[in-house]
C-alpha positions in Angstrom: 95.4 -179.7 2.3 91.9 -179.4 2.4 89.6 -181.8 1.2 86.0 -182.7 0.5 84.1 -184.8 2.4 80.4 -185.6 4.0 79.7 -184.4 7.5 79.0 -186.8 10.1 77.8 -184.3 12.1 75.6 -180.9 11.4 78.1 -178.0 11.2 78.5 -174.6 10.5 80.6 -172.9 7.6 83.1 -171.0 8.5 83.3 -168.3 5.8 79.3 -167.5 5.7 78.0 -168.6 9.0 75.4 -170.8 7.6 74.2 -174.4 8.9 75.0 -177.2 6.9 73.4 -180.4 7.8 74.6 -184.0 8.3 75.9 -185.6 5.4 75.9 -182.4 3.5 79.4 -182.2 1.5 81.7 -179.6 2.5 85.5 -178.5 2.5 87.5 -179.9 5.6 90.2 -178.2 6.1 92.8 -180.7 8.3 95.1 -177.7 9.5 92.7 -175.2 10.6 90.2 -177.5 11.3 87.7 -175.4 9.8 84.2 -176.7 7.7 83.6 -174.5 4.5 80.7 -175.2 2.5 81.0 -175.8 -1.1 79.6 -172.2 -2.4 81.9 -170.1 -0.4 85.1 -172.7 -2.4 83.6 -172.0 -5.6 83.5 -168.3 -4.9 87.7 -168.6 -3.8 90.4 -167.6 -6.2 92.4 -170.8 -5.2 92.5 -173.8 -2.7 95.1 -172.0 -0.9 92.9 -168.9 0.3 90.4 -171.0 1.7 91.9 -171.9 5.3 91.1 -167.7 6.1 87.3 -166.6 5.9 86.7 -164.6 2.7 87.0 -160.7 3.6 83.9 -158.7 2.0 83.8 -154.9 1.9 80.6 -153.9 3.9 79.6 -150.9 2.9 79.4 -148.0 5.2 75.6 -147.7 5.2 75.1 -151.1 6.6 78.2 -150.5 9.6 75.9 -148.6 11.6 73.0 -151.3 11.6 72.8 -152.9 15.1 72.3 -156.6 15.1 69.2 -156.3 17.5 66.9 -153.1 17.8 66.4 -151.4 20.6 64.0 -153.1 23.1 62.8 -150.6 25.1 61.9 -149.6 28.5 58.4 -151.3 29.8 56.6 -149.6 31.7 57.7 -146.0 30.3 54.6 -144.2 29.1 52.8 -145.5 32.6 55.5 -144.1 34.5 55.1 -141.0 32.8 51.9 -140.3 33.2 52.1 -141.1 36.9 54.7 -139.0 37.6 52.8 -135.8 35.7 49.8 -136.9 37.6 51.6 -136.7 41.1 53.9 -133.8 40.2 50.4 -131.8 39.6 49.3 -133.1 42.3 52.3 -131.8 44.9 52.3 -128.1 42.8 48.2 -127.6 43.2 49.0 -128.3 47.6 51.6 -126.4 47.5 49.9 -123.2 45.8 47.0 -124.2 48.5 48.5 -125.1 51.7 51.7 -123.0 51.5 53.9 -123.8 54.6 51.6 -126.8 55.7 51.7 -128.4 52.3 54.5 -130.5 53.5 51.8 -131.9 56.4 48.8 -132.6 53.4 51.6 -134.7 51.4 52.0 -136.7 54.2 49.1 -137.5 55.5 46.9 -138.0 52.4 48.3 -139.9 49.7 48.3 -140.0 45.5 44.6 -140.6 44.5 43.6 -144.2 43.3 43.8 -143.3 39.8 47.6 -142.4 39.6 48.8 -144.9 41.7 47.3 -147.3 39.0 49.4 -146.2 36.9 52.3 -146.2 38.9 51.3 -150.0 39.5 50.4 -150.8 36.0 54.1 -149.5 35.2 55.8 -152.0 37.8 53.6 -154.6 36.1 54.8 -154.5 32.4 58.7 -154.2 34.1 58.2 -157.5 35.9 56.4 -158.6 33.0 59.0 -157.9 30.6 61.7 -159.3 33.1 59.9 -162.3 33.3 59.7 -162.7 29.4 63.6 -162.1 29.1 64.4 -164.6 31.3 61.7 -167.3 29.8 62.5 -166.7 26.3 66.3 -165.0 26.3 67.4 -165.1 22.8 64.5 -167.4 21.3 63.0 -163.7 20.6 63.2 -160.5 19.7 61.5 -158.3 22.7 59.9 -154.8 22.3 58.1 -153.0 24.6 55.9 -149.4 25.0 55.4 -149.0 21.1 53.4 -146.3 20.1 50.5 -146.7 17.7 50.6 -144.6 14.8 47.9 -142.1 14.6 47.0 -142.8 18.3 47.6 -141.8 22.0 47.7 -145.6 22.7 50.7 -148.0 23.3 51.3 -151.7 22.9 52.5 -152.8 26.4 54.7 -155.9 25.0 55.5 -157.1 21.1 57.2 -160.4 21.0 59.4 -161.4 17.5 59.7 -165.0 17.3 60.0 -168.0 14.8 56.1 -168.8 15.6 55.1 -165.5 15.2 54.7 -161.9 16.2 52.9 -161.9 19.6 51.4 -158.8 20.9 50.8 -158.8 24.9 48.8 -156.5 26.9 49.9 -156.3 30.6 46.6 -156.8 33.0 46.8 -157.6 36.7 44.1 -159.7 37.3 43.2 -163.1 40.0 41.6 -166.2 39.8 41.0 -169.1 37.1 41.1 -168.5 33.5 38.9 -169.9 31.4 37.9 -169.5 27.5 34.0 -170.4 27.6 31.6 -171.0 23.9 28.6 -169.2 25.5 26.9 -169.6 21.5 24.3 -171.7 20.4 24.0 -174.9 18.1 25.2 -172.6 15.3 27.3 -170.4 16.7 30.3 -170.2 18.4 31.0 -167.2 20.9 33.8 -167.5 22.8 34.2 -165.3 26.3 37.4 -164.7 28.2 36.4 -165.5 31.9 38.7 -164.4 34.4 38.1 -165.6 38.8 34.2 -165.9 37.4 33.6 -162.6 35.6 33.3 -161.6 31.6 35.9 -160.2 30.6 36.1 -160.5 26.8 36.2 -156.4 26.6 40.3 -156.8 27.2 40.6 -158.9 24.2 38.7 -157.0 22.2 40.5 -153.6 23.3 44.1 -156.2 22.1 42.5 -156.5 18.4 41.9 -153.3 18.4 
């Protein structure tokens, strides 16, 4: 028969799922073994009915609901962008060069500004890979979310218990430093990164 008593150890009920603390008083139930806390046996018809789980009708709305949203593929709107910019690119030489387009692919190569993007794609994927394995369920991850009413993107959005940390993928050497370069009465803080100001990437991350 099940019986009341004070935990000795923290616990978790078995009908809602939710932690109950040590010494907190709960329902022990000798046969199933199983630790109900005391508002989910007030809400049971009868002693008997509490060694099963209570059984509430979801509705259908909620059925559909994952538990975690969808986080995303990092890196997405970069990639994008870099493969429009080479795919113009290979259509422009081949309209040109006709038969010896083939030859101009392969001896000159994408120009410096879409292969940033192509790198800046592979940056925010190792990025987020490297969040997912620091963090793993500590956090909800997001990544490439649009901005309403702009063409911009947030690279990474972290949802965690401390917070909700927005992180802008940069590849960038050298110390890092966060330098007061104010006066007696005023503080002005400047990122410095191998040396160099660069206090214009935070500002573009509040923005």
């Amino acid at each position: 028969m099940p019986n009341i008593i004070s935990l000795k150890y923290p616990s978790v009920c078995s009908v809602c799922g939710s932690e109950l603390a040590r010494y907190t008083r709960a329902l022990w139930n000798r046969e199933t073994r199983k630790i109900t806390c005391l508002n989910c046996t007030q809400l049971a018809t009868s002693t008997e009915n509490l060694a099963e789980p209570l059984q509430e009708e979801i509705p259908k709305s909620f059925e559909a609901i994952p538990s975690r949203p969808d986080s995303g593929t990092p890196g997405a709107s970069a990639k994008l962008i870099s493969d429009k910019l080479h795919a113009r690119r290979e259509a422009r030489i081949d309209e040109r060069f006709g038969r010896w387009s083939g030859l101009v692919k392969f001896l000159f190569d994408d120009p410096q500004s879409t292969k940033a993007w192509a790198k800046g794609s592979e940056g925010e994927r190792q990025l987020a890979e490297a969040l997912t394995k620091r963090l793993g369920d500590r956090c909800v991850l997001l990544h490439d979310r649009k901005i309403p009413g702009s063409r911009a993107n947030i690279d990474h959005i972290a949802v965690a218990a401390s917070g909700i940390w927005v992180i802008d993928t940069k590849n960038y050497t050298g110390a890092l430093k966060r330098v007061d370069k104010g006066g007696w009465l005023k503080t002005d803080y400047r990122l410095i990164v191998n040396g160099r100001d660069r206090t214009s990437l935070v500002q573009g991350l509040h923005r």
